[in-house]
N, C-alpha and C positions, 0 to 999 in steps of 0.2 A: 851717682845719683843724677837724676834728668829732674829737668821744671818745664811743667804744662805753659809757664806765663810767656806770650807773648814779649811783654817787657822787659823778661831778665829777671824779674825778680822772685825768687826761690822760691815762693809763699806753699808751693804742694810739691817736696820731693815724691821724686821715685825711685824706689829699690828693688830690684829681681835679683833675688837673692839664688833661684833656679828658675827652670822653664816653666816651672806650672805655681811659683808664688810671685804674689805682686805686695810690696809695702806702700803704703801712701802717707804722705807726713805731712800732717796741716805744719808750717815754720813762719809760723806769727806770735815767737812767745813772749814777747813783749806784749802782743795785747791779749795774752792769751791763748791764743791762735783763733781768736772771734771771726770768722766766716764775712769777710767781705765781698761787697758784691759781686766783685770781679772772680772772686775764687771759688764761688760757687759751680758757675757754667764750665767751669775748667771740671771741677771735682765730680760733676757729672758725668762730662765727657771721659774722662776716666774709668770710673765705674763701669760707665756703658761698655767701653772699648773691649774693657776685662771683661766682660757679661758676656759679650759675644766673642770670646779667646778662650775655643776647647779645651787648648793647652793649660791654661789658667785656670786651677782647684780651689785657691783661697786669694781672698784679697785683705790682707790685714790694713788699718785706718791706724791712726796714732796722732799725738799731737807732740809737736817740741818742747821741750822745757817741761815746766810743771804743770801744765793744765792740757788737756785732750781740748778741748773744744769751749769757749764762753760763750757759743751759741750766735748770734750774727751781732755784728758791729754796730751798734749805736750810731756811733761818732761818723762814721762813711756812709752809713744811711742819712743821718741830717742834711749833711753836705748836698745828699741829691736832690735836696728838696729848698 
């Protein structure tokens, strides 16, 4: 597994399980896996890259733990404010 995050920190695995699948793993499941700000502009760049990779047929999303997605972060948004 690879992490998009500059920092180290795992928050979007990656799995290529073959040449033309890509998995993508929000891995925030303690909070969920709530979409913070920072994980956004990763998880785009992502997408995109796979968008434009002929070889790449499917992109599966997933979330860790028990929850797919809580939707964006509260609590990391305050903070930016």
């Amino acid at each position: 597994m690879a992490s998009l995050n500059p920092h180290d920190e795992q928050v979007i695995l990656v799995q290529e399980p073959n040449s033309s699948v890509r998995s993508l793993t929000l891995n925030r499941p303690k909070q969920l896996n709530a979409l913070s700000d920072d994980m956004v502009p990763w998880l785009v760049e992502l997408l995109l890259v796979n968008q434009q990779d002929a070889k790449v047929k499917l992109v599966i999303l997933k979330g860790e733990g028990s929850a797919f997605c809580a939707g964006a972060d509260a609590a990391a948004i305050a903070r930016l404010l």
